[in-house]
C-alpha positions in Angstrom: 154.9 90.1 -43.0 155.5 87.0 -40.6 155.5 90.3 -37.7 151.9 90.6 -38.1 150.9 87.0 -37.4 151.6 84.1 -35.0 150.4 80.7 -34.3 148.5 80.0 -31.6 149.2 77.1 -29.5 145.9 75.7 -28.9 144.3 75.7 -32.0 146.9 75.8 -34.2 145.6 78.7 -36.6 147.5 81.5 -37.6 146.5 84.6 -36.5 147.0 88.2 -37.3 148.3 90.1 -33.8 145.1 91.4 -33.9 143.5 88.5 -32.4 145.4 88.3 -29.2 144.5 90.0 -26.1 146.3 92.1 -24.9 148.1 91.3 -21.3 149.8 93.2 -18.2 154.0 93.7 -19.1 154.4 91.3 -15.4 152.4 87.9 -16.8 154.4 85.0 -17.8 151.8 84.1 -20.4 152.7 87.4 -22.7 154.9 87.8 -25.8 155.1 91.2 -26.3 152.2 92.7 -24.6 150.5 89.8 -26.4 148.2 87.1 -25.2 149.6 83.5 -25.8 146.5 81.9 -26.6 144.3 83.8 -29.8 140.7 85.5 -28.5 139.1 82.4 -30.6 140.4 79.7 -28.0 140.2 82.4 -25.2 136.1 83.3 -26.0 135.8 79.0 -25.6 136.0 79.4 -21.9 134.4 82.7 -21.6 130.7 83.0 -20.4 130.0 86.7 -20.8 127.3 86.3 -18.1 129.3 85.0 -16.1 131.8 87.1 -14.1 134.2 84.1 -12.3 134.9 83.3 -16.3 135.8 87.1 -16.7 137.7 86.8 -13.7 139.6 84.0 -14.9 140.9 85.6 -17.8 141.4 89.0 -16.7 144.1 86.8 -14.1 145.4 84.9 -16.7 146.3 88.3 -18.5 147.1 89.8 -15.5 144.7 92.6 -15.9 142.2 94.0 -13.5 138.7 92.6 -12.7 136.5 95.4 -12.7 132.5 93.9 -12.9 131.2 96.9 -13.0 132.9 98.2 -16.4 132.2 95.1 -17.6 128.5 94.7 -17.0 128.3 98.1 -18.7 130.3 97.2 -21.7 128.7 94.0 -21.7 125.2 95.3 -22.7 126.2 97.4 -25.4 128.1 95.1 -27.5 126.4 92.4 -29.2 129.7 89.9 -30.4 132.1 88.7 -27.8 135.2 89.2 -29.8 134.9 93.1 -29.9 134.1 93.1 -26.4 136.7 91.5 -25.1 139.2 93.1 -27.2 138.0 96.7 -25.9 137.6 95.5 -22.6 141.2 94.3 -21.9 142.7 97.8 -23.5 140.7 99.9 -21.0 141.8 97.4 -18.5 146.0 98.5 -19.3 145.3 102.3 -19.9 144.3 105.3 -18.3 143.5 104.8 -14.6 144.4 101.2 -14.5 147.8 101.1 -16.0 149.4 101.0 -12.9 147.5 97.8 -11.6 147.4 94.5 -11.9 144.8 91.6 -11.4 146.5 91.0 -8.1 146.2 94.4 -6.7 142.3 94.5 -7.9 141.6 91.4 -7.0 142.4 91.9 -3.1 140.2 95.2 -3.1 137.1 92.7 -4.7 138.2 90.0 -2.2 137.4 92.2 0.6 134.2 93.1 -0.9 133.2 89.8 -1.8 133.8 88.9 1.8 131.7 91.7 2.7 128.8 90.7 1.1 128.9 86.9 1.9 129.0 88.4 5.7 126.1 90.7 5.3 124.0 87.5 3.3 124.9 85.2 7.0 124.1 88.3 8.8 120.6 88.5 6.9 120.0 84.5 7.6 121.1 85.3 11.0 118.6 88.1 11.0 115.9 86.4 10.1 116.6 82.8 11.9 116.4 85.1 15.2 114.3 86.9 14.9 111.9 83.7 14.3 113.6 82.2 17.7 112.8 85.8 19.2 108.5 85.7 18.1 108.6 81.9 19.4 109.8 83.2 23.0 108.1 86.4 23.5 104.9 85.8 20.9 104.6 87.0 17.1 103.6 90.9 16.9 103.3 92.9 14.2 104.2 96.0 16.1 107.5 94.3 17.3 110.9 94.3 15.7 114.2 92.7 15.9 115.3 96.1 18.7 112.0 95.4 20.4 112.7 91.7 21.2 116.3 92.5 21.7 115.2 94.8 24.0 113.2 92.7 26.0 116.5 90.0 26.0 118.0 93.1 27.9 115.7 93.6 30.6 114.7 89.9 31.3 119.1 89.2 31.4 119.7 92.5 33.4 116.3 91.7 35.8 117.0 88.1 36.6 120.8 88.7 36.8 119.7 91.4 40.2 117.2 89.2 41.1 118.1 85.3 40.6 114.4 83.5 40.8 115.1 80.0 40.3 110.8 79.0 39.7 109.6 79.6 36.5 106.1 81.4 37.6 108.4 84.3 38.9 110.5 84.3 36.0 107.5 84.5 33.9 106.3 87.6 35.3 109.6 89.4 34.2 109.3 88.8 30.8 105.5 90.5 30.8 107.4 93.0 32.5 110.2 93.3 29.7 107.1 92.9 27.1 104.9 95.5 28.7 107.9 97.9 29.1 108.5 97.8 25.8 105.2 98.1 24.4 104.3 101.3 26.9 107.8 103.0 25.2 106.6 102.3 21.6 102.6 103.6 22.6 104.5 106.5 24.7 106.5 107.7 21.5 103.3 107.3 18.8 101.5 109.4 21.5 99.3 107.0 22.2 98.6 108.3 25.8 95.7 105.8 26.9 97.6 102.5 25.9 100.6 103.7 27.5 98.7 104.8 31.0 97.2 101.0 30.7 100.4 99.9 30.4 101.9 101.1 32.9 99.2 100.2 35.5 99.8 96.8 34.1 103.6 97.3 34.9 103.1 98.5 38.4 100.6 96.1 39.3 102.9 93.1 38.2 105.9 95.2 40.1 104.4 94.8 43.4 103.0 91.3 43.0 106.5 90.4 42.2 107.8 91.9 45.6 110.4 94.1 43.6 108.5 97.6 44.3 108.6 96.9 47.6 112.5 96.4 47.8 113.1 99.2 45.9 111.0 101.0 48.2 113.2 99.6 51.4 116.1 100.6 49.9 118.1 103.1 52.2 119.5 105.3 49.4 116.1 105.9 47.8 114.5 109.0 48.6 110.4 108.2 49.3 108.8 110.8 50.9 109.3 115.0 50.9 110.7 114.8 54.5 113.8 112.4 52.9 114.4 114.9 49.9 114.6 118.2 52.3 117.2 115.8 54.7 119.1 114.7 51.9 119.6 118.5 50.1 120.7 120.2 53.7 123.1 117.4 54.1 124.3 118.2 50.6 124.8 122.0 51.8 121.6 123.4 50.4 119.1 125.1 52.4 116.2 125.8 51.8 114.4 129.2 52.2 111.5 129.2 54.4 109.1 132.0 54.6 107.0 131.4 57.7 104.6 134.8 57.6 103.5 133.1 62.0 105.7 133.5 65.0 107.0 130.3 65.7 106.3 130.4 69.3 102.6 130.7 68.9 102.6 127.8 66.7 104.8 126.0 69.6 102.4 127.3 72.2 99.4 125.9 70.4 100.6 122.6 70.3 101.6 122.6 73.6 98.0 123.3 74.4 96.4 120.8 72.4 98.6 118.1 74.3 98.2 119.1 77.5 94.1 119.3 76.8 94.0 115.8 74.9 96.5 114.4 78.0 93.7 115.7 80.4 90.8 115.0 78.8 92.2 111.1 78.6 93.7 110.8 82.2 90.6 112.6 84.0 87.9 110.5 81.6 89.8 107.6 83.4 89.7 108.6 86.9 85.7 109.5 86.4 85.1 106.1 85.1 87.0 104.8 88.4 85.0 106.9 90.5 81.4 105.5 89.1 82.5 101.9 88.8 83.4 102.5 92.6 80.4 104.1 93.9 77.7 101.4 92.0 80.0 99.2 93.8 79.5 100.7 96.9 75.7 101.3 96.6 74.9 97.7 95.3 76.7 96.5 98.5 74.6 98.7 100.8 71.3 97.2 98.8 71.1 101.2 96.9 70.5 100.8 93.6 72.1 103.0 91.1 70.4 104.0 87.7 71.6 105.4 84.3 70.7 108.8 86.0 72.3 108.9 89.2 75.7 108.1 87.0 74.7 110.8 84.1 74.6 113.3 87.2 77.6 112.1 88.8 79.6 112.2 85.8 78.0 115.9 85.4 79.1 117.0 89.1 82.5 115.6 88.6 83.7 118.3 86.9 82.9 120.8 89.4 84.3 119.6 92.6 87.7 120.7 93.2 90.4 119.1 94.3 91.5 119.6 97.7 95.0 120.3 98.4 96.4 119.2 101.2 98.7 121.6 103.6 102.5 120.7 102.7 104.2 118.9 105.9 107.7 121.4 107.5 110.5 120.3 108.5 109.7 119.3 112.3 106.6 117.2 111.2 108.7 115.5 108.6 111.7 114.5 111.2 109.1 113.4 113.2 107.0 111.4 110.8 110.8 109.4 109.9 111.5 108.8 112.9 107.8 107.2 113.8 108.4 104.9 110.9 111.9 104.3 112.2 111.1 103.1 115.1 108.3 100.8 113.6 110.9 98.9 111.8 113.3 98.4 114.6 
């Protein structure tokens, strides 16, 4: 008879077996499979709402913490006794009779520790992004990866190009802003914002002077001519179908030079020739009108040029040796 009941320390009662919780065969706080302490002085520290008092006893007895079996159990049993009886005995059968708190514990630990780091990654979250809408202005249309974003391109910009005044640095982050926002009007299709945009973006580009270097850079390829180079000197030629002969096209140019190279040097020499002549007649007291120049310009084209007779050999010895003898 004296099997079926035992004191309990704490309280002193007698208490059928019944009454003690069952425990984990590897806790020092077990006789038998048996709970020291009765469930009456156990449910004394137990708040069932509560899941570190749950956690408490479930390592006193060595058992595993599972919350989520307990949060389920605990809404369907009214009394705490019951609850925590049935509790502890799925807790040492089936699935979990090969663990221990210990074991349980750890895998909770880690989860636990998982949550605390996504609750400072939320206040991290949120104390940024408020950091982020003081730098670059408060926006509905902007998120956390939109000012993140725009930390990107200023960091990347001003690490190429290190302005020291703040008027220039300025300008990059309305260019980070207005990058951003053409993207986001680009992607909702939102083709008349985004063209506006990126007018804007240009326009700030070459006030900032960074078009212009980009321009001047010798590996950049600016103009058709550049892109045609650039291919043949990767190997690849081009296939030209020219439907003219070549040498007409040479010929005609030729032409055109040769007239645009007379027409300038003989313009000259007529302009010579009349500055000359009212020279001439205003020193021998003739006076020269707008017509008399009309028609010499007009006759100047017809005279021809008189060629003189080329000199042989016997006048050209003899024309040396004049001179020759002039100088001795």
């Amino acid at each position: 008879m004296d099997n079926k009941y035992r004191t309990c320390p704490v309280c002193g009662n007698k208490q059928e077996l019944d009454y003690y919780l069952p425990t984990s065969n590897s806790t020092p706080y077990s006789i038998n499979g048996k709970s020291v302490i009765c469930i009456e002085c156990m449910a004394q520290h137990i708040d069932r709402k509560k899941l570190e008092t749950i956690d408490k006893m479930c390592q006193f007895l060595d058992i595993p913490f599972e919350p989520n079996v307990w949060i389920e159990m605990e809404e369907e049993y009214e009394k705490l006794g019951p609850l925590l009886l049935d509790y502890c005995y799925k807790m040492i059968r089936g699935e979990y009779q090969d663990s221990d708190w210990s074991n349980v514990n750890a895998m909770w630990q880690k989860a636990r520790e998982y949550n605390g780091l996504l609750d400072k990654v939320q206040v991290i979250h949120a104390d940024l992004l408020l950091y982020l809408r003081k730098k670059w202005g408060a926006s509905s249309d902007l998120v956390l990866d939109d000012y993140l974003r725009m930390e990107e391109y200023e960091r990347h910009t001003l690490s190429h190009y290190p302005f020291k005044d703040e008027a220039r640095k300025d300008v990059i982050r309305k260019l980070a802003k207005i990058s951003v926002l053409s993207d986001k009007s680009i992607t909702a299709g939102n083709t008349k914002d985004a063209v506006s945009y990126l007018q804007a973006y240009n326009t700030l580009m070459k006030e900032l002077g960074i078009g212009n270097e980009i321009a001047n850079n010798e590996g950049s390829i600016n103009t058709l001519s550049e892109l045609v180079s650039y291919l043949e000197k990767k190997g690849f030629v081009l296939n030209y179908r020219i439907s003219e002969n070549r040498d007409v096209v040479d010929k005609t140019i030729e032409n055109m030079q040769q007239y645009v190279r007379r027409l300038f040097n003989d313009s000259q020499e007529t302009v010579n020739e009349m500055y000359t002549q009212k020279t001439l007649a205003e020193d021998a007291g003739t006076i020269i009108d707008d017509d008399d120049l009309e028609a010499l310009y007009a006759n100047s084209g017809e005279e021809s040029v008189e060629i003189e007779e080329t000199l042989n050999e016997e006048e050209l010895e003899l024309m040396f040796r004049q001179v020759e003898n002039e100088f001795k």
